[in-house]
GUTOR-679036 format. One record per residue (C-alpha): x, z, y. Coordinates in steps of 0.05 Angstrom, whole numbers, plus 32768, in hexadecimal, padded with zeros to 4 digits. Example, Ala and Ser with C-alpha at 12.3 -4.5 7.8 and 13.67 -1.06 7.14 Angstrom:
% GUTOR-679036
{east->80F6 | up->809C | north->7FA6}
{east->8111 | up->808F | north->7FEB}
This chain:
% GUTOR-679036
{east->8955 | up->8638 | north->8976}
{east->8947 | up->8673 | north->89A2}
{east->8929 | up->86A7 | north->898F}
{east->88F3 | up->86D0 | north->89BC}
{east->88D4 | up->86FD | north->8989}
{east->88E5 | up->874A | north->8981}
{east->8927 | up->874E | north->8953}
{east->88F9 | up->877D | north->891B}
{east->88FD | up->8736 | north->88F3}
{east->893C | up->8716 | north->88D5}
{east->8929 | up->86CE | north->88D1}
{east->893A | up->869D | north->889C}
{east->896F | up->8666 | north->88B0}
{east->8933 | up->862F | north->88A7}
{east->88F6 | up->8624 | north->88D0}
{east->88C1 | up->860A | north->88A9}
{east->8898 | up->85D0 | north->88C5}
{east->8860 | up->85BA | north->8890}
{east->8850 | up->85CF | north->8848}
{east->8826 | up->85A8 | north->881A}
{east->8811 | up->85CD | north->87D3}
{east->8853 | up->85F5 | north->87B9}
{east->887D | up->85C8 | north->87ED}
{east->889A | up->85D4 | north->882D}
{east->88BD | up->85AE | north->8859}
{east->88EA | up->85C8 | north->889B}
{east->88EE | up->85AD | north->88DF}
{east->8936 | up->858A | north->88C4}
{east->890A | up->8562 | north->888A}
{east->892B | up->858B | north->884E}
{east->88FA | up->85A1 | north->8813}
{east->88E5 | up->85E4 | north->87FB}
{east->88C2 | up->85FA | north->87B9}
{east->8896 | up->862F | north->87D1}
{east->8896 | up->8662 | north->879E}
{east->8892 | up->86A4 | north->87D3}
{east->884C | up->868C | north->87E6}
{east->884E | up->86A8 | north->8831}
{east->885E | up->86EE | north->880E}
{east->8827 | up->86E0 | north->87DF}
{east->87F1 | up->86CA | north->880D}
{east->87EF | up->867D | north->8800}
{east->87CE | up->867F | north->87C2}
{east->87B8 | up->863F | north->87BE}
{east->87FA | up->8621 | north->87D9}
{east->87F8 | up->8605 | north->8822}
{east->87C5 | up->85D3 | north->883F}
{east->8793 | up->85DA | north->880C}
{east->8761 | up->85A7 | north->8823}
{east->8722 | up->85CF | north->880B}
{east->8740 | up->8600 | north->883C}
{east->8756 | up->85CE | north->8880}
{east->870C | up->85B2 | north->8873}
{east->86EB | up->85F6 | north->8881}
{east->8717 | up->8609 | north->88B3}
{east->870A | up->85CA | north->88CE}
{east->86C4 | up->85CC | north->88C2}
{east->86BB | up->860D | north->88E0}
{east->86DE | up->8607 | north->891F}
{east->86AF | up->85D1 | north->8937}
{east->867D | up->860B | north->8930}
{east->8692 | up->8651 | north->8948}
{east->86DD | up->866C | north->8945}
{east->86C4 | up->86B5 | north->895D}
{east->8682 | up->86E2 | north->8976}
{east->869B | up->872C | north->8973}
{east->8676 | up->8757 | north->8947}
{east->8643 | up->8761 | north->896D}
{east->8624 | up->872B | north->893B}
{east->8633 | up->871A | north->88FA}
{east->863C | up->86D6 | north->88E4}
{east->862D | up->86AE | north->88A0}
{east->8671 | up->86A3 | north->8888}
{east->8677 | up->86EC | north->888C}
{east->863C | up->86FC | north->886D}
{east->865B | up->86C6 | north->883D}
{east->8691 | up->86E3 | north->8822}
{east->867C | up->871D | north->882D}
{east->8648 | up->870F | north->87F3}
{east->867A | up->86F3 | north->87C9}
{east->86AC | up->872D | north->87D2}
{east->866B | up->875B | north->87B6}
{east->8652 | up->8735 | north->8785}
{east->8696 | up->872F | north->8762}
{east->86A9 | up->876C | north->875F}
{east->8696 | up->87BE | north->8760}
{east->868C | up->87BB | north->87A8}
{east->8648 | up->87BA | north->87D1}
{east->8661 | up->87B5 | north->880F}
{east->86A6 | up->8797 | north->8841}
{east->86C8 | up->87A5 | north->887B}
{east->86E6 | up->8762 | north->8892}
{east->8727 | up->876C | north->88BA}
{east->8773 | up->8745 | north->88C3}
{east->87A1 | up->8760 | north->88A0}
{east->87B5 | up->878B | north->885F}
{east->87CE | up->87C1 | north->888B}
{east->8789 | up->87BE | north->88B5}
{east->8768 | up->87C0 | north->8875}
{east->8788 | up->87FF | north->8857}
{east->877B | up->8824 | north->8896}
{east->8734 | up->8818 | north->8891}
{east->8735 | up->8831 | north->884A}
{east->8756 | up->8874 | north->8860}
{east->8724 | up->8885 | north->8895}
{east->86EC | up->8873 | north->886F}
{east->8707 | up->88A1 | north->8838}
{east->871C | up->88D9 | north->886A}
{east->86D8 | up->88D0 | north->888D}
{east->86AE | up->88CF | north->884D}
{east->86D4 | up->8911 | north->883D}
{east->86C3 | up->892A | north->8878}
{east->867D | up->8920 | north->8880}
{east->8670 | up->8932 | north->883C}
{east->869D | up->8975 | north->8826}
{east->86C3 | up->897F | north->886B}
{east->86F8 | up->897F | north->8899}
{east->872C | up->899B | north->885E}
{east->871D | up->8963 | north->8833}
{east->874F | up->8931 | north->884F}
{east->878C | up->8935 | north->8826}
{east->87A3 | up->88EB | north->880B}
{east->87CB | up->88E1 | north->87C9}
{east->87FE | up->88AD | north->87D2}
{east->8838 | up->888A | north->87B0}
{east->887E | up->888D | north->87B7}
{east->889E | up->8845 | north->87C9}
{east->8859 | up->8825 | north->87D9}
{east->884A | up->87FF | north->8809}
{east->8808 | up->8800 | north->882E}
{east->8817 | up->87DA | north->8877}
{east->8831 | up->87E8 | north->88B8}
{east->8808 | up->880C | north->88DE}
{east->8819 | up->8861 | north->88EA}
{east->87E3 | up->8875 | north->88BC}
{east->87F5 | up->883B | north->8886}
{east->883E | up->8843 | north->888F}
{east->8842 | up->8891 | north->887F}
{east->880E | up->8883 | north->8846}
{east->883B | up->8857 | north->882A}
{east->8871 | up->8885 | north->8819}
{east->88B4 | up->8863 | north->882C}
{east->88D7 | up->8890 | north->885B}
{east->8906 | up->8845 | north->8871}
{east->88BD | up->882E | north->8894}
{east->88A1 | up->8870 | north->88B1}
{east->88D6 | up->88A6 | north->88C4}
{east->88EC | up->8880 | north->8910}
{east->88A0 | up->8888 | north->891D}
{east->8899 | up->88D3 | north->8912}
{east->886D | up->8902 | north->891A}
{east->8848 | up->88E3 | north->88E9}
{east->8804 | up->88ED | north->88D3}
{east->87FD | up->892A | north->88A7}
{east->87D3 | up->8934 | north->886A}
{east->87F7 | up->8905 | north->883F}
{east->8814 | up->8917 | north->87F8}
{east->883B | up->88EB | north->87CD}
{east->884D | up->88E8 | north->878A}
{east->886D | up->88B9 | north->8756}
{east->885F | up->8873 | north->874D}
{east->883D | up->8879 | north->86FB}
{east->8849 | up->88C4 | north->86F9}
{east->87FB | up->88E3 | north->86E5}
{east->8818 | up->8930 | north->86E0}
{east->883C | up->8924 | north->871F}
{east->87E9 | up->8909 | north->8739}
{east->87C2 | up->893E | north->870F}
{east->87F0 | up->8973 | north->8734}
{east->87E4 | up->8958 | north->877D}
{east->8796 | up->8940 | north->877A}
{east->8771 | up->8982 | north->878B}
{east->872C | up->8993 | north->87B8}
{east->874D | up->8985 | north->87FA}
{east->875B | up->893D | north->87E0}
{east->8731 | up->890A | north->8801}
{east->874D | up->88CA | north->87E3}
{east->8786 | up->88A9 | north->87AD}
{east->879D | up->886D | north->87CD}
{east->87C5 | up->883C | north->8792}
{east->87E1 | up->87F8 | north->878E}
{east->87CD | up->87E2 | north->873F}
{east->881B | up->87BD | north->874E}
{east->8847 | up->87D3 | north->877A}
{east->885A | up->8793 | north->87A2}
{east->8887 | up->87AC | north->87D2}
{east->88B8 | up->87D4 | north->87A2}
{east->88BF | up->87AA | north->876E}
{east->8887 | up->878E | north->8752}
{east->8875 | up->87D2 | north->8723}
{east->8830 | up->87CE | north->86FD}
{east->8808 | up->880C | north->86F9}
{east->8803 | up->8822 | north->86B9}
{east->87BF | up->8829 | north->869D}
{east->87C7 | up->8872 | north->8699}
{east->87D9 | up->8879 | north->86DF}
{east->8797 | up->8855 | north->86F0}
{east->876C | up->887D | north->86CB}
{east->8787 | up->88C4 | north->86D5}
{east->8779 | up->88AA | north->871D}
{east->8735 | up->889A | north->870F}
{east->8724 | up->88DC | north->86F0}
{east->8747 | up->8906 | north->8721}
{east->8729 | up->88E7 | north->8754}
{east->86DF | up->88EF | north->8739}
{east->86EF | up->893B | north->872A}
{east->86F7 | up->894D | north->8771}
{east->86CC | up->8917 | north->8796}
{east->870A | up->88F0 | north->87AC}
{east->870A | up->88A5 | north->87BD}
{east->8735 | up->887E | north->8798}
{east->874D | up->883E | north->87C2}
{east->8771 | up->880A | north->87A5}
{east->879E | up->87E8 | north->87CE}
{east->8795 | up->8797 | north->87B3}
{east->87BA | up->877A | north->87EF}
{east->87E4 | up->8752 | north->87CC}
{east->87C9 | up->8755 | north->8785}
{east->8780 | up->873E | north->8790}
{east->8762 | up->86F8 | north->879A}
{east->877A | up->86E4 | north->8755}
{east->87C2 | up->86EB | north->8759}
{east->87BD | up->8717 | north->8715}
{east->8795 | up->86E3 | north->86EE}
{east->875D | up->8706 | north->86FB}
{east->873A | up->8709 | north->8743}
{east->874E | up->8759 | north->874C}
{east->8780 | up->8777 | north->872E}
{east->8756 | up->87BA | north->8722}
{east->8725 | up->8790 | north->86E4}
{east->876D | up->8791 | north->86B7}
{east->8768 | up->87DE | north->86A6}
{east->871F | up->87E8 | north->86B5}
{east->8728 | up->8817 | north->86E9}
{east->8700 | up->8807 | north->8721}
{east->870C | up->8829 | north->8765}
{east->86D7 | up->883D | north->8797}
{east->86FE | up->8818 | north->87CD}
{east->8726 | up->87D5 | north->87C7}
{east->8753 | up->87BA | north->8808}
{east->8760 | up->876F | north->87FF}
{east->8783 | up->873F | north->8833}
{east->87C0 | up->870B | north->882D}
{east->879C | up->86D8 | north->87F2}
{east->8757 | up->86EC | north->8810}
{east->8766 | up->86BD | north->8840}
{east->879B | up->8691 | north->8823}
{east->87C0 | up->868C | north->8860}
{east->8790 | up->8699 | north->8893}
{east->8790 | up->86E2 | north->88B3}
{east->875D | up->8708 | north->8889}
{east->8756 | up->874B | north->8866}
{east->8718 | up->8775 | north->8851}
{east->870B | up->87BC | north->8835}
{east->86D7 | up->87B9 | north->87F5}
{east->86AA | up->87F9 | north->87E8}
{east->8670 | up->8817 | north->87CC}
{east->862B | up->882C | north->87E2}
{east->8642 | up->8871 | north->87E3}
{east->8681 | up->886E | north->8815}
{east->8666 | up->8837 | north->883D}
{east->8637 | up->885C | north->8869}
{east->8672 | up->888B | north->8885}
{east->867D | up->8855 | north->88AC}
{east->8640 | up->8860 | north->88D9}
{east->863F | up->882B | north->891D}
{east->867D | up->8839 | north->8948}
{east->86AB | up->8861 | north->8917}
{east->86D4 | up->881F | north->890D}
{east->86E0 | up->87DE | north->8917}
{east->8703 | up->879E | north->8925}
{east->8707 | up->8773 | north->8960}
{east->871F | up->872F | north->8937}
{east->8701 | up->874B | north->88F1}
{east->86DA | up->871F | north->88CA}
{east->86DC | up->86E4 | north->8904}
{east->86B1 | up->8698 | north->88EC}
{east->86F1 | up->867D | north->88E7}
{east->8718 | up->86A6 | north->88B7}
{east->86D6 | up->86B3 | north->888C}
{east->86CF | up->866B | north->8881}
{east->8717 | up->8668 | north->8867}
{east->8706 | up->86A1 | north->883F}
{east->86CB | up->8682 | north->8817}
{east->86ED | up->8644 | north->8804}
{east->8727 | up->8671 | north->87F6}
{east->8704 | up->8695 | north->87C3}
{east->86D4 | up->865E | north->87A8}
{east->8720 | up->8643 | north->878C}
{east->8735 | up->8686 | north->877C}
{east->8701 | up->8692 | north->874D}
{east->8705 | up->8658 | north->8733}
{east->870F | up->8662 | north->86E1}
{east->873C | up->8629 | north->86E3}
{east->8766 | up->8647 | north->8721}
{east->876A | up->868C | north->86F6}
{east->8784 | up->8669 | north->86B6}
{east->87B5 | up->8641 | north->86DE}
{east->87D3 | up->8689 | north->86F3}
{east->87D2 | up->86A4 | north->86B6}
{east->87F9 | up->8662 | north->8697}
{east->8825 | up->865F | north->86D1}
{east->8836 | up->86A5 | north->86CD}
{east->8848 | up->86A8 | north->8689}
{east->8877 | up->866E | north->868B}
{east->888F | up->867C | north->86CC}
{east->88AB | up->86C4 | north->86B3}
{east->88C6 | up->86A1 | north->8674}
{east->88E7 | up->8671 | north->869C}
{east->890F | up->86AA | north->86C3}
{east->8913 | up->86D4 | north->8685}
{east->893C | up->869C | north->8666}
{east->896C | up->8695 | north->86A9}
{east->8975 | up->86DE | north->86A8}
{east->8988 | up->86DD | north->8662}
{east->89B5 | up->8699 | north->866C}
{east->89D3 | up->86BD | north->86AE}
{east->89D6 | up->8703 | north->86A3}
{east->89B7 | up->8702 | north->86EB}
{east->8975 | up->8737 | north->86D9}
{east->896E | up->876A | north->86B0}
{east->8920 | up->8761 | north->86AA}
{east->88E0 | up->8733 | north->86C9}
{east->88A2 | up->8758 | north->86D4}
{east->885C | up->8751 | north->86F0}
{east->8820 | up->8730 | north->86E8}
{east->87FF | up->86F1 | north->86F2}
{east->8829 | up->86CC | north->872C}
{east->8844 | up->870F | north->8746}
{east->8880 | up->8711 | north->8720}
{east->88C9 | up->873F | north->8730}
{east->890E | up->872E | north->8715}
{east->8931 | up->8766 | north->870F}
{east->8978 | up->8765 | north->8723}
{east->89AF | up->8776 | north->86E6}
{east->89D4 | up->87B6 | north->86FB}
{east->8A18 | up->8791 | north->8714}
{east->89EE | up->8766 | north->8748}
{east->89B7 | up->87A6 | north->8762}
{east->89AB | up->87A8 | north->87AC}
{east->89BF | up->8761 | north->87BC}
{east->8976 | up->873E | north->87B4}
{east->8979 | up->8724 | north->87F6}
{east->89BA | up->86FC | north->87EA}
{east->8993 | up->86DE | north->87AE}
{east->8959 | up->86C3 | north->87D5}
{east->8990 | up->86A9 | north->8807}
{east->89A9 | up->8688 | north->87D6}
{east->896C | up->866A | north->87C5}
{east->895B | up->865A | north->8801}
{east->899A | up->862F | north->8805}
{east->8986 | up->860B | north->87C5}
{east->893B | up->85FD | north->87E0}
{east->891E | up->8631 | north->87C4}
{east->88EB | up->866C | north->87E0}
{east->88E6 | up->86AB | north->87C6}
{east->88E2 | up->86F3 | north->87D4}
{east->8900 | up->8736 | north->87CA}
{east->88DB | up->8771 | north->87BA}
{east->8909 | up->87AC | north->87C9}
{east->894F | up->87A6 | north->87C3}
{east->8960 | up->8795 | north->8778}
{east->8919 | up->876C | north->876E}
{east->8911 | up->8720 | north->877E}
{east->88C7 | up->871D | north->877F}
{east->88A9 | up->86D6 | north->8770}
{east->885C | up->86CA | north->878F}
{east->8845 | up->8681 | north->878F}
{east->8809 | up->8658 | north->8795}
{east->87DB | up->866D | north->8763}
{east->87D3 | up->8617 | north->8753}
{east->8820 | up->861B | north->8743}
{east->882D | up->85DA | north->8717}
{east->8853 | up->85C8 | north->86E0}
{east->8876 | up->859B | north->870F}
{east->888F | up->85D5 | north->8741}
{east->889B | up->8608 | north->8716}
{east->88C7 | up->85D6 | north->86E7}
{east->88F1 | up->85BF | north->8726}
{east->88EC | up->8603 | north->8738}
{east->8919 | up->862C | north->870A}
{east->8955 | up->85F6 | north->8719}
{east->8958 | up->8609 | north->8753}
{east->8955 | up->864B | north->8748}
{east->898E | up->8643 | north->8714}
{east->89B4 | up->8624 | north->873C}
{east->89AF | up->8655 | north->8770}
{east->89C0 | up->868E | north->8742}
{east->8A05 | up->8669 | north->8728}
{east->8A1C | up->865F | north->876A}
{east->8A13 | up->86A7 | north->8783}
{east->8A32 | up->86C0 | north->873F}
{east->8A70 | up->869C | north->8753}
{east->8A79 | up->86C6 | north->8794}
{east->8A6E | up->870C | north->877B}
């Protein structure tokens, strides 16, 4: 097929046609076990009915109004969204990058309005990953993503992933903000510790910094728990959400408190497409599943069989040297003889009709429906193994 998209994507060899649950099905009739989940987004598996009914539903009604008005299945989720969690009030937006950048302005504006202009220094991570916008990008702290885009935006320190000296030595009175992802998705699939988090917490409230949490990919239940923040306790005084929000539909949305929230005064941001009738609508079923108790304990089962599943084939194969994560974000770490060559794996995969991700080069990152069955996961791992074996014999 031709291709008329910019070349900033190297495509898969497939073109997926319809998906059904954890299945998927290209435009040559071959069958895939979904366990990438649209990079973690689908987390309730493609084609969920609850969700085609309320798109479907909603389209007869109003796909978009500007925000000029506000619209009930904003206010809807919205409300959920608050009542849920720490938050009082949400920013609706698109995207996880979108997202993040309204949680740095509102922090750098909030800073502003409230110490001054020097307070707008933001603590960052090495090897996160926070989107691709300029601000996101050279937040995130991967020089691969941001250096062809210099000069960069200044004001940004980073530190190390887990490191709280490292945090306790850059947090200071010109900080206006600690911006952490409670798992590193993008670089491997690294859990905060619990000590991170809360020398974050207390640094922050020492010198009247926000800390943001950046939930992208682990909210909306993917933990086993509906944000990944209520496992340690720490709770952050903004939250940026997006991929599982919508399960597949493009929606994101910054979370905050009564005492941020009103830096962002009419005007000082906004979003064109943010928070539209159509995505909103997605978003409440989405989340009425979500939170579902039975949803969360199917994650938690899943998950824990799912990593002893690939726990087992690394032991059997020799092929990882650990599995980490939590709930149904889980990363295989690659033994030392195979590092850097994670892509090849999910080729292989691929080949063996089977998605799944990398996270960084030595990771294969594993992010499926949050419904996962016994069924998929079982026929699953064969696949998988079979995979592995056959890429074992080339190297």
């Amino acid at each position: 097929m031709q291709n008329y998209l910019t070349p900033n994507f190297s495509f898969a060899p497939v073109i997926p046609e319809r998906g059904l649950g954890s299945r998927v099905w290209d435009n040559e009739g071959r069958e895939y076990i979904d366990l990438a989940g649209g990079i973690a987004v689908n987390a309730l598996g493609h084609c969920h009915p609850a969700l085609v009914a309320a798109l479907n539903d909603q389209a007869q009604k109003l796909w978009h109004i500007s925000n000029i008005y506000t619209t009930e299945p904003a206010q809807n989720l919205a409300r959920r969204l608050v009542e849920h969690t720490f938050a009082d009030k949400v920013f609706f937006c698109n995207s996880g990058a979108e997202a993040n950048e309204a949680a740095l302005k509102l922090a750098r504006k909030h800073a502003r309005d409230t110490f001054g202009a020097h307070k707008h220094q933001i603590v960052a991570c090495t090897n996160a990953f926070h989107g691709r916008t300029l601000f996101t990008v050279s937040v995130g702290g991967q020089p691969k993503y941001s250096r062809d885009f210099a000069p960069l935006p200044e004001g940004i320190v980073h530190i190390p992933f887990n490191d709280p000296a490292a945090l306790a030595a850059a947090v200071n009175e010109d900080t206006c903000a600690v911006i952490i992802e409670p798992v590193q998705g993008e670089s491997g699939v690294l859990p905060a510790t619990p000590e991170f988090l809360h020398a974050a917490r207390e640094l922050c409230d020492r010198f009247g910094a926000a800390l943001i949490f950046d939930e992208v990919q682990t909210g909306m239940g993917r933990t086993g728990k509906l944000f990944a923040y209520e496992h340690t306790g720490v709770t952050p005084d903004i939250l940026t959400s997006a991929k599982a929000l919508g399960s597949g539909f493009p929606l994101a949305a910054m979370l905050t408190t009564d005492r941020l929230a009103p830096a962002f005064a009419p005007g000082t941001h906004g979003s064109t497409f943010g928070g539209n009738p159509l995505a909103c609508a997605v978003g409440c079923a989405a989340f009425d599943l979500i939170h579902r108790e039975d949803t969360r304990a199917n994650t938690r089962r899943q998950g824990t069989a799912l990593t002893a599943a690939l726990e087992t084939l690394g032991r059997d194969t020799g092929i990882f040297q650990s599995v980490r994560g939590q709930g149904l974000l889980i990363g295989c770490v690659l033994a030392e003889p195979y590092a850097g060559k994670a892509a090849e794996l999910t080729a292989a995969a691929l080949r063996h009709g089977l998605m799944i991700l990398v996270a960084g080069a030595n990771v294969l990152r594993l992010a499926p429906s949050l419904l996962l069955t016994d069924e998929d996961r079982e026929a699953a791992i064969p696949r998988l193994a079979a995979a592995v074996k056959e890429w074992l014999q080339t190297q």
